[in-house]
N, C-alpha and C positions, 0 to 999 in steps of 0.2 A: 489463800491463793486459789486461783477458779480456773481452772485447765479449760473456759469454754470461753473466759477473756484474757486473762495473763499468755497464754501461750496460741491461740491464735491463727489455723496458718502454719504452724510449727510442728506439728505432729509425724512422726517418721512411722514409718513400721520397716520392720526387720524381717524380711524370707529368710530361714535359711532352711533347706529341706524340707522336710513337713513343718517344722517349728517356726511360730511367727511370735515376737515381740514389737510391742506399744514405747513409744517415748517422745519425747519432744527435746528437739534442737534448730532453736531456730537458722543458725546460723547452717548447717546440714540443708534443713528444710530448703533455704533460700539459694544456697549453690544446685541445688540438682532442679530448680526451676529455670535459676539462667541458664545453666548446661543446655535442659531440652528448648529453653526459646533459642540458643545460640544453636543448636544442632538444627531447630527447623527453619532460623533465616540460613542458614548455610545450605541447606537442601533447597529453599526455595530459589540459591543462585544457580544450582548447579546446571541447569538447561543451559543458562547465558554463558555462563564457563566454558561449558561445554564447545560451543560456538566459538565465543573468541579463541579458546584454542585451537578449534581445528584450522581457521582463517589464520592463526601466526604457525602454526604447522607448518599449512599447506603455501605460506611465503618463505619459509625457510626453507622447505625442502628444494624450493627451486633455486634457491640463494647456493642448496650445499650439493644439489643431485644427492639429494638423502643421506647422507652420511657425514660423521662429524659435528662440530659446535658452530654456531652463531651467538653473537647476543647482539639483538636491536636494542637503542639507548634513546630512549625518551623523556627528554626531561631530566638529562642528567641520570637517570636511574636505570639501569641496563636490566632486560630478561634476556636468560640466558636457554637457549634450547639448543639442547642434545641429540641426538641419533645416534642409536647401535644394536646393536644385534648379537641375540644369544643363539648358540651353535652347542646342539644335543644330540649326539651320537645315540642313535637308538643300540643298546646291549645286543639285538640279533646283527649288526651290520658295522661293529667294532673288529672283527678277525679281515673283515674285508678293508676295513678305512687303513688300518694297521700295517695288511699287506699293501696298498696301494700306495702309503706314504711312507713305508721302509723306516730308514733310519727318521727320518725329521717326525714320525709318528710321535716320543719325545718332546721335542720343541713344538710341537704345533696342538697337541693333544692334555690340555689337565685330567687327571685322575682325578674322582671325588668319591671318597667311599665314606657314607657316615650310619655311625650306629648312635641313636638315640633310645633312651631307656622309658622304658612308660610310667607312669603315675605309680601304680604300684612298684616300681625298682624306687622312686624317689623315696617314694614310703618306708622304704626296707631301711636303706640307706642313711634314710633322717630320721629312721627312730632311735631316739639319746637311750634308752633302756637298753634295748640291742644290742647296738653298737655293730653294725655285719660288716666282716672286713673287705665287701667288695667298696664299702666307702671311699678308702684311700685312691681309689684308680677312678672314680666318676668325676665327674665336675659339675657339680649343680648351681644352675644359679637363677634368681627370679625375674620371671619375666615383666614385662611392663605390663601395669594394669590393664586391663581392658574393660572400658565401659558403651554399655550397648542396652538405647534405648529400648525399652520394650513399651507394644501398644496396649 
């Protein structure tokens, strides 16, 4: 076997921290060259996207005085655009919103308090030798891969 014709084209290499390994998969090899051709015709649309969206926007918006749903139906095939709006009570100006909406402060107002733990609490928590009983009160769960070309 001749790793300079059986495999081709195939050749991966592995970062991971300072440590790098050599190997061949073709089939690896071959997905992360469609990824990046599919990643750069998707970039090369994204000006013209850009575009047609802001032109069916800026027709809906006139359709709705900005607010709410449309879908224009093309072809049997409907796009559907939204409008709405998030409302962020800055923490200095919460004792004032509070008093000025009295009781309905309740009904008109969500609370969001979140504590999220960092990389080292995960650490602690998921090491199987340990075992630390702040485990049973966390919730950990994996995120979705994230892949990001690099030049």
């Amino acid at each position: 076997m001749n790793p300079d014709t059986d495999y081709a084209g195939s050749k991966v290499v592995i970062k991971q921290g300072r440590e790098q390994t050599d190997f061949f998969d073709v089939d690896l090899a071959e997905a992360v060259r469609a990824y990046r051709r599919l990643k750069a015709d998707m970039a090369a649309f994204e000006p013209t996207i850009g575009q047609l969206k802001e032109q069916i926007v800026a027709k809906a918006r006139r359709q709705l005085n900005g607010k709410g749903t449309v879908r224009f139906i093309v072809d049997d095939k409907p796009l559907k655009v939204t409008f709405g709006y998030a409302c962020v009570i800055p923490e200095e100006h919460v004792a004032k919103v509070r008093e000025l909406l009295g009781e309905r402060f309740i009904d008109l107002v969500r609370v969001k308090t979140e504590y999220s733990g960092t990389q080292t609490l995960i650490d602690l928590a998921s090491d199987a030798d340990e075992k630390h009983p702040v485990r049973a009160y966390l919730v950990i769960k994996e995120e979705s891969p994230k892949l990001e070309l690099e030049k």
